[in-house]
GUTOR-327932 format. One record per atom (N, C-alpha, C): residue in one letter; atom name; x, y, z. Coordinates in steps of 0.001 Angstrom, whole numbers, plus 500000, padded with zeros to 6 digits. Atoms other than C-alpha are relative to their C-alpha. Layout:
<rs>
type	atom	c1	c2	c3
A	CA	X	Y	Z;
...
</rs>
This chain:
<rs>
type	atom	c1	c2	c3
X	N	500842	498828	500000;
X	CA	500000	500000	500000;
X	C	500889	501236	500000;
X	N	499434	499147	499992;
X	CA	501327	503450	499193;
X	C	499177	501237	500465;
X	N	500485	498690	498951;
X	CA	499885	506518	501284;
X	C	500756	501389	498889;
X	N	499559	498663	500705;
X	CA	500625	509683	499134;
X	C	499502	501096	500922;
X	N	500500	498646	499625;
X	CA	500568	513083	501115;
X	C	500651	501476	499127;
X	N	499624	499106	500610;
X	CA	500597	516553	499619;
X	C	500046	501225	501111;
X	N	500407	498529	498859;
X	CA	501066	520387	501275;
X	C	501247	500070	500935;
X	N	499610	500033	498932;
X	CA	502779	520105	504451;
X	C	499656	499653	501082;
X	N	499661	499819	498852;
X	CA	503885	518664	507169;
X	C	500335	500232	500879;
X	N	499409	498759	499254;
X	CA	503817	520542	509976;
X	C	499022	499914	501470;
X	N	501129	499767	498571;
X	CA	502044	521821	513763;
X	C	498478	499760	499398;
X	N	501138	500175	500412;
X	CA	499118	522051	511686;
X	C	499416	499000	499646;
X	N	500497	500963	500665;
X	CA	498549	519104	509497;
X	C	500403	498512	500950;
X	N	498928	501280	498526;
X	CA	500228	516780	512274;
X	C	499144	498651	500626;
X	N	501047	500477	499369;
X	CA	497067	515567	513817;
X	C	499480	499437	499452;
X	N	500454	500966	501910;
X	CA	495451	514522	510349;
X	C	500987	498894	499868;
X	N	499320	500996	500306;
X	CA	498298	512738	509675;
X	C	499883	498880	500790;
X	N	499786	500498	498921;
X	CA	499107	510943	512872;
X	C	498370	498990	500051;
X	N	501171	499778	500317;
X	CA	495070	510757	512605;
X	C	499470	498372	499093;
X	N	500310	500648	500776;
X	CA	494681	508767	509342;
X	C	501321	498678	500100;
X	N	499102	500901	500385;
X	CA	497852	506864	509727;
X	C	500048	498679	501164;
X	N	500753	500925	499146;
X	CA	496772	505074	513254;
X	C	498991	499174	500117;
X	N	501358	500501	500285;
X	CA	493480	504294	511898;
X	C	499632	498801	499235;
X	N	499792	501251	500944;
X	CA	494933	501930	509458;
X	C	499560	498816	500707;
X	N	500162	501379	498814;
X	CA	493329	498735	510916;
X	C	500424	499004	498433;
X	N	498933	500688	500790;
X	CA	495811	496996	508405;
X	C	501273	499270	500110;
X	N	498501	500638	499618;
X	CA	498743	494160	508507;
X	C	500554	500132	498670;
X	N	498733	499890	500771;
X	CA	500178	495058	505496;
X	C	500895	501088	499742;
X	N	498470	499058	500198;
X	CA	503906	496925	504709;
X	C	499237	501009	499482;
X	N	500344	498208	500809;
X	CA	503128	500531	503357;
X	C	500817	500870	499763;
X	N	499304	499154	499889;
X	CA	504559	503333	502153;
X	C	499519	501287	499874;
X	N	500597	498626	499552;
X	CA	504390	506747	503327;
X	C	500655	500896	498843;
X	N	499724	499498	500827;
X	CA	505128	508546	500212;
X	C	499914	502057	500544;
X	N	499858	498685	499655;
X	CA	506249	512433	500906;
X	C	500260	501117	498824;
X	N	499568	499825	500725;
X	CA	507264	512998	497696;
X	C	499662	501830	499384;
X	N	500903	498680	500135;
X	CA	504350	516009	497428;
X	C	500245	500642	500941;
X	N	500311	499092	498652;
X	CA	505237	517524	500623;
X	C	500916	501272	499619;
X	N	499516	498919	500619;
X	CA	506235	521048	500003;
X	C	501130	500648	501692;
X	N	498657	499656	498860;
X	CA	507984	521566	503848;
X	C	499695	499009	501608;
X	N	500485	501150	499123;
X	CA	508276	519126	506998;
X	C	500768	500625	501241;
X	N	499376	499663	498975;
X	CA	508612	520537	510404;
X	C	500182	499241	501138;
X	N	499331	500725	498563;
X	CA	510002	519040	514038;
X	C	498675	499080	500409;
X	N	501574	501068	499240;
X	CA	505775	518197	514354;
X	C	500013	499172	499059;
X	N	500294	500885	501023;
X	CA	505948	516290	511308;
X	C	500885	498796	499937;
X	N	499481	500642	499899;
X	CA	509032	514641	511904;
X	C	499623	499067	501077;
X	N	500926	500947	498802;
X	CA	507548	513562	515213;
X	C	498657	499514	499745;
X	N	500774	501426	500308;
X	CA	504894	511986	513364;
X	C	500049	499074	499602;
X	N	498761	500955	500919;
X	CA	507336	510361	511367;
X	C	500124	498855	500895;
X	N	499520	500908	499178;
X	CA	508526	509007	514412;
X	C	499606	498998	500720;
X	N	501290	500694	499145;
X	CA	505337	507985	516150;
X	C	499948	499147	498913;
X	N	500696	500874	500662;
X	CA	504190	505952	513703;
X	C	501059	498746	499325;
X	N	499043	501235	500124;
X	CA	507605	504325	512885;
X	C	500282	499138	501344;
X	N	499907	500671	498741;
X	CA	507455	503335	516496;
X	C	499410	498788	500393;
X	N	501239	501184	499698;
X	CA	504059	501948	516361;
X	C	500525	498664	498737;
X	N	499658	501357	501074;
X	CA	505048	499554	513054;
X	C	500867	499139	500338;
X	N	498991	500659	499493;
X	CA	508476	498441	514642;
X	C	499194	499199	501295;
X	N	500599	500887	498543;
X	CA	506291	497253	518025;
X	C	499025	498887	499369;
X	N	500509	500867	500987;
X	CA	503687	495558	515645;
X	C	500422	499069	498902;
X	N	499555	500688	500918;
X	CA	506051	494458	513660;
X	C	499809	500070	498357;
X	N	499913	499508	501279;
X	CA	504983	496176	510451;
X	C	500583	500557	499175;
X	N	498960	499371	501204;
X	CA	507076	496813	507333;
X	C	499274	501352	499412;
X	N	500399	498326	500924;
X	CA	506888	500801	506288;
X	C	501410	499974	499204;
X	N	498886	499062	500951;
X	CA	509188	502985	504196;
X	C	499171	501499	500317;
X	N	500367	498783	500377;
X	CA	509216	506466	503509;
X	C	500530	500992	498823;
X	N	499069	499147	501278;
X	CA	510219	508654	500578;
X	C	499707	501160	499610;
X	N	499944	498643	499959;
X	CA	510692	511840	500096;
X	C	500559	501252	498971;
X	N	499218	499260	500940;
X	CA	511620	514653	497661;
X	C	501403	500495	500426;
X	N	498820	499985	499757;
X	CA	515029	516113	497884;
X	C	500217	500729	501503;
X	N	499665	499208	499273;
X	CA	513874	518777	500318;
X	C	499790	499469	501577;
X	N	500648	501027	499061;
X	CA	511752	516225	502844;
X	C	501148	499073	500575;
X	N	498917	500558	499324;
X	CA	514880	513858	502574;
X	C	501099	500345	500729;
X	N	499297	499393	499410;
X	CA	517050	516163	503222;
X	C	500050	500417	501688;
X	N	501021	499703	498309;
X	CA	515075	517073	506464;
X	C	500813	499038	500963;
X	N	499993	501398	499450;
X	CA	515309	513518	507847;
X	C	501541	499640	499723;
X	N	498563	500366	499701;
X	CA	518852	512829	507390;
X	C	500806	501208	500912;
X	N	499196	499148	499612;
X	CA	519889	516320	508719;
X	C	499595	499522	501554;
X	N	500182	500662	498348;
X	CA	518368	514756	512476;
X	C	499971	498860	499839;
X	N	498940	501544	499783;
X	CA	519777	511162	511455;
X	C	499018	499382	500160;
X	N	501274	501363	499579;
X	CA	516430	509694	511168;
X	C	500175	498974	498397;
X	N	500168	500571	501206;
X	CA	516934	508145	507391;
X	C	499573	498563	500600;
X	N	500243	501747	499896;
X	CA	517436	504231	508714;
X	C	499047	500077	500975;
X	N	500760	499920	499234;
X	CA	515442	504937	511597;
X	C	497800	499882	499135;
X	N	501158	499396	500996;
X	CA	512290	506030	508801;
X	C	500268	498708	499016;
X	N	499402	500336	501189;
X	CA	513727	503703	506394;
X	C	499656	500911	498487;
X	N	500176	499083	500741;
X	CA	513993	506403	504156;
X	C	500922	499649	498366;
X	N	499440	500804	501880;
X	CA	514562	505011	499951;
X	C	499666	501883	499679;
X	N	499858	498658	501034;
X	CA	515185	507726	497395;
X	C	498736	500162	499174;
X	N	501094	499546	501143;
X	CA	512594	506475	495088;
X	C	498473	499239	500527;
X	N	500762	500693	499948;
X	CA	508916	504856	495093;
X	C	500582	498350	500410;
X	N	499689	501098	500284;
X	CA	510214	501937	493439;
X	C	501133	499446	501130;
X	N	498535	500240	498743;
X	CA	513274	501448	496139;
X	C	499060	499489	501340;
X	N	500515	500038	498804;
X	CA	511122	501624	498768;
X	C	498858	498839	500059;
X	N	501210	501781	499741;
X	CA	508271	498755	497693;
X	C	501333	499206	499697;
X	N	499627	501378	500262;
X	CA	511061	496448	496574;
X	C	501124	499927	501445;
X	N	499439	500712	498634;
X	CA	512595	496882	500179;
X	C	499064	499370	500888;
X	N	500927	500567	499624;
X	CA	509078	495870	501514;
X	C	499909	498807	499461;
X	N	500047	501647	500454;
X	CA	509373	492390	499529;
X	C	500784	499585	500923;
X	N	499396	501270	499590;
X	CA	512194	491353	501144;
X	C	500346	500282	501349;
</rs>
């Protein structure tokens, strides 16, 4: 499953996210596609985080991917492996196969 968000993540949109992404009453891998996100702040990253928390305790396979400015984000506070953060779509489902 791939999750596409657009706009920003941020204080604002945080809650939505966090929101729709808990609600998943789903066991399969996903990916949180960022690719549309136009800027991602400290609340967004900490939804990032929440929800990579909850999948690692459940045991569910995510990803995340991000445009240059999103990835950039996430490696500058050392979350990439933490997020498992792929460059592309495609990178990121064929690390969910295996």
């Amino acid at each position: 499953m791939v999750f596409t968000f657009k706009g920003q993540l941020d204080a604002f949109s945080e809650k939505q996210f966090k929101s729709f992404v808990t609600n998943l009453k789903n066991d399969l891998p996903f990916v949180i596609d960022l690719t549309k996100i136009d800027f991602l702040d400290s609340s967004g990253l900490g939804a990032l985080v929440q929800t990579a928390k909850e999948c690692k305790k459940s045991k569910l396979g995510f990803s995340v991917v991000g445009n240059s400015r999103v990835a950039q984000t996430i490696k500058l506070v050392r979350l990439g492996d933490f997020l498992n953060l792929k460059s592309s779509l495609e990178d990121a489902l064929n690390y969910l196969k295996n």
